[in-house]
C-alpha positions, 0 to 999 in steps of 0.5 A: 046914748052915749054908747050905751043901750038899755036892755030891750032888744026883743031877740030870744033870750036878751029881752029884760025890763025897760023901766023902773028899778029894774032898768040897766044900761049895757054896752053896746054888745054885751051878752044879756045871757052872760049876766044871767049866768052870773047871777047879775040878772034873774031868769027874767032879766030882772036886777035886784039891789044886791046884783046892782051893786055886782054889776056897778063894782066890775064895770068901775074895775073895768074902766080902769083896765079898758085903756090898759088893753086898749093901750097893748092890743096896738103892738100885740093883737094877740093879748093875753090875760091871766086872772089869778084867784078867780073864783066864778071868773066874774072879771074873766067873763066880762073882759071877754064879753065886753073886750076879747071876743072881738079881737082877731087872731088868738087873744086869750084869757085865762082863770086860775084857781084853786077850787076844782068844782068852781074852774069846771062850771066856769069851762062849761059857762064858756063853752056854752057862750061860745066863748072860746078864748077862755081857759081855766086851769086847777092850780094855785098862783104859785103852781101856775108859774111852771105850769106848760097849759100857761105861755111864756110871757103874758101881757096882763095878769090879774089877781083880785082880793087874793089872801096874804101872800097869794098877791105876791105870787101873782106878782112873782108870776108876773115878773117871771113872764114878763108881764106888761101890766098889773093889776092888784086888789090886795087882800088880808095881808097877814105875813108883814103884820106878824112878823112885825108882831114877833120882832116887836120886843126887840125893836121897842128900845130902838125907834119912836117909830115902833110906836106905829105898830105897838098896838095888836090893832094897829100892828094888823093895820100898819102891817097892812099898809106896809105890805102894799107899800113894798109891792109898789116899791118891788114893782117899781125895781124892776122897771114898773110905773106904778100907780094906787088908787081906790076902788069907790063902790066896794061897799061890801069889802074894806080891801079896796086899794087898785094896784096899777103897774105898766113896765115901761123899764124905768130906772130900778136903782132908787126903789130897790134901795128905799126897799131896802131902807124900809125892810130894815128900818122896820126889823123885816129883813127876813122878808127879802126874799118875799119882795124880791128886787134884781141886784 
């Protein structure tokens, strides 16, 4: 079934419904019982619309991040992952499901967030699926840059629909450990339009373009847009091939802009400079330090 199955298998606790709207194709070993942990299944193995959805929006994600481990696994078996913001670890869980757990060696994902009671459930859902290269830790994106429970360097690092400036830490956490890949959901990004927002008056009488962000509603936008744009160019300055796409299907969220980054040590001097020109074009120089670029 060109590598998928339906769910019906009659072994203990992976049986579900085969037809009708409750039908649901899984990837060949994918844990049934993981899906009901997740609320993606009922009890029974039955799907609703809402759970459909869930299910349809993380395995559209996971297209787009497959090829990236395919890709580092090659030269480095014992891939690392860290997932910044990770609420109830959906992405975590199944990129360990469907990728990690059949990786030899010391292949390891690990969740960071800031909610105690969420990082617990999501330790004891591991230990119960007897997935044991998972890890999470109680910290925010910013606290696990110094953190001894992460390595050194990783290979991947995740942040989905992290708030405002939580994305740029993840970003600066994976620049300082070095990661090999990047992938971005940005979400309600406030500093860029704010600051936009107080530098306003002064920078009526001296561009057309102010006119861009003179609006309050335009000025959340635009800010918006800007905000991902430096990224991509900060990204870019430190040696990063950067893609953007959309994610289709996030029906329930407006933030659907993907953030693709590989390093492949491209030439820094070209992005740094338009990074530059567009801070001070638009009055944010004083967000130089936010989307910082080598020198």
């Amino acid at each position: 079934m060109n590598n998928k199955k339906k769910i019906a298998s009659t072994k203990a606790g992976t049986s579900a419904p085969k037809t009708g709207a409750d039908q649901l194709e899984l990837r060949p070993g994918q844990s049934v019982e993981l899906l009901k942990e997740l609320h993606i299944l009922t009890r029974d193995g039955k799907l609703n619309q809402d759970s459909r959805r869930k299910l349809k929006q993380v395995y559209h994600l996971y297209q787009f991040i497959e090829p990236l481990l395919q890709e580092l696994r090659l030269s480095h078996p014992d891939l690392s992952l860290v997932d910044h913001g990770a609420g109830k670890s959906y992405l975590g869980f199944i990129l360990y499901d469907l990728f990690f757990k059949t990786l030899e060696g010391n292949a390891h994902i690990y969740g960071i967030e800031t909610r105690e009671d969420l990082v617990q459930k999501s330790a004891e859902l591991a230990k119960r699926l007897e997935f044991p290269g998972m890890s999470f830790l109680n910290l925010s994106v910013a606290e696990s840059t110094d953190s001894a429970a992460l390595p050194p360097t990783v290979d991947v690092v995740t942040a989905l629909h992290a708030c405002n400036t939580a994305t740029d830490d993840a970003i600066d956490f994976a620049l300082k450990k070095q990661a090999k890949a990047i992938v971005l959901v940005p979400c309600c990004q406030a500093e860029v339009a704010s600051v936009l927002n107080r530098n306003k008056g002064k920078s009526l009488g001296r561009t057309s373009l102010t006119e861009l962000w003179r609006h309050p509603l335009h000025t959340r936008e635009f800010g918006s847009q800007v905000t991902n744009v430096l990224r991509c160019l900060q990204l870019e300055a430190h040696g990063y091939q950067v893609s953007v796409t959309e994610l289709v299907g996030w029906e329930h969220s407006m933030k659907n802009e993907l953030i693709i980054a590989r390093y492949k040590d491209l030439p820094r001097k070209r992005p740094a400079e338009r990074l530059q020109e567009v801070l001070q074009s638009l009055g944010l120089e004083e967000l130089q330090t936010r989307f910082f670029v080598p020198a």
